[in-house]
C-alpha positions in Angstrom: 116.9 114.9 72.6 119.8 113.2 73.6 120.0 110.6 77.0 121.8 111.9 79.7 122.1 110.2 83.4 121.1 112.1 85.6 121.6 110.1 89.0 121.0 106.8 90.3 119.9 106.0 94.3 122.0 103.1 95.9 119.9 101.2 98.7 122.3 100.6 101.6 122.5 100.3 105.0 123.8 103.8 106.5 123.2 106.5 103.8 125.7 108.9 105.5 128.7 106.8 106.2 128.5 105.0 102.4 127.9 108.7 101.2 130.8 110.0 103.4 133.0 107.1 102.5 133.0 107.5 98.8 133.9 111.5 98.8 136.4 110.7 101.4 138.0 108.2 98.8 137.0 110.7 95.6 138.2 113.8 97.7 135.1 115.6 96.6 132.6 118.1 98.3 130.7 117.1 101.2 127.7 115.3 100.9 124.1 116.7 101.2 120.9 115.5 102.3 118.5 115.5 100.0 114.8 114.3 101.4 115.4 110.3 102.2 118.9 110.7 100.6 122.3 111.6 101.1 123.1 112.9 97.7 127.2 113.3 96.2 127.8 114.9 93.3 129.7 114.1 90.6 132.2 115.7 88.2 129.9 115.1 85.2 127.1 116.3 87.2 125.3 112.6 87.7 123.7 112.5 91.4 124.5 109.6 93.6 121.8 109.4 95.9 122.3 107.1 99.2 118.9 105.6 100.8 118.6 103.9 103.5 117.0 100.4 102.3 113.4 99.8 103.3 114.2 95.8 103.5 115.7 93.7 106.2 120.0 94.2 105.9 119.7 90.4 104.8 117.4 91.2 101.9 120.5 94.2 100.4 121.8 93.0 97.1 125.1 94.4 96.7 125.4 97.3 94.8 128.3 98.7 92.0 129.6 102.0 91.1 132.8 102.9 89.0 134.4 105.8 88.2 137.1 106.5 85.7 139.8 108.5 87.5 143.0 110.1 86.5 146.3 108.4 86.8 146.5 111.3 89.8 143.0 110.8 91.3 143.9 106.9 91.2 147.1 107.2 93.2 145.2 109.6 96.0 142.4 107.2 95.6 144.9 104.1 97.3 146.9 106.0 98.8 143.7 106.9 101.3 142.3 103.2 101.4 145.9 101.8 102.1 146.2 104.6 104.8 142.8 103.9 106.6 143.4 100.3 106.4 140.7 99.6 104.5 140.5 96.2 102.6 140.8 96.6 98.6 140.8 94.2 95.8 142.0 93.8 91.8 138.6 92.3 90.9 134.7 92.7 91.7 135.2 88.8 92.9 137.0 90.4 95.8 139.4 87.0 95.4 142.6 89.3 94.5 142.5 91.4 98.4 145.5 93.7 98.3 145.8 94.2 94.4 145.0 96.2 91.7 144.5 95.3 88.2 145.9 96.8 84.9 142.8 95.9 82.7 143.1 97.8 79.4 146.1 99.6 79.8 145.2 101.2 83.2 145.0 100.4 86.7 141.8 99.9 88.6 140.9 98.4 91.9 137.5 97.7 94.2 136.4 99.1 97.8 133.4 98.2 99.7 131.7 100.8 101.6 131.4 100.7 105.8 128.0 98.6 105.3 129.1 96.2 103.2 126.7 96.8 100.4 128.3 99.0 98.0 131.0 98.2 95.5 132.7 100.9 94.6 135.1 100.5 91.3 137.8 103.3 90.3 139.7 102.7 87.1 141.6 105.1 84.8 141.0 103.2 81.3 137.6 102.8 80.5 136.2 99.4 79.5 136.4 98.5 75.5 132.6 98.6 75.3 130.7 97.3 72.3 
């Protein structure tokens, strides 16, 4: 039987608005609540489910999503960050604010979501795993 992701729940501080924020950015179908979660789905049918973290906003490690986009999707994708204003960056360092990178023959680029606690990382060449 092969593996297959089937979702992944990000603690963070307001479910709905990091929820909202990312299919804003994707363009993709309202989220749902789901339970404790505020669930978007994906193209490739993988669940992103937003929780509400159960531990002081202190105690919230930072989490990391990345999605590999079309040349298309990428341009809509910072086209709508540069129109709301919202801070981007060329590197998950968040040193390189206002940039994009061209890692691997593509072009990527980093958000954070409204509570500060999700990473979100849109690139249109994949990563030359091992």
């Amino acid at each position: 039987m092969p593996n297959e992701l089937n979702h992944i729940i990000v603690h963070c501080r307001d479910r709905r608005k990091s929820a909202a924020f990312l299919v804003e950015l994707l363009g993709g179908p309202a989220p749902c609540d789901w339970g404790l979660f505020t669930q978007v789905d994906t193209a490739n049918n993988v669940a992103i489910d937003f929780a509400d973290a159960l531990v002081p906003p202190d105690r919230i490690n930072e989490s990391h999503l990345a999605f590999l986009v079309t040349d298309d999707e990428f341009d809509g994708i910072l086209a709508r960050l540069k129109d709301q204003a919202i801070t981007y960056w060329a590197d998950p360092q968040k040193s390189e604010e206002g940039k994009i990178n061209h890692l691997f023959g593509g072009r990527g680029v980093y958000a954070l979501d409204p509570g500060g606690t999700v990473l979100t990382e849109f690139i249109t060449a994949p990563y030359p795993y091992c």
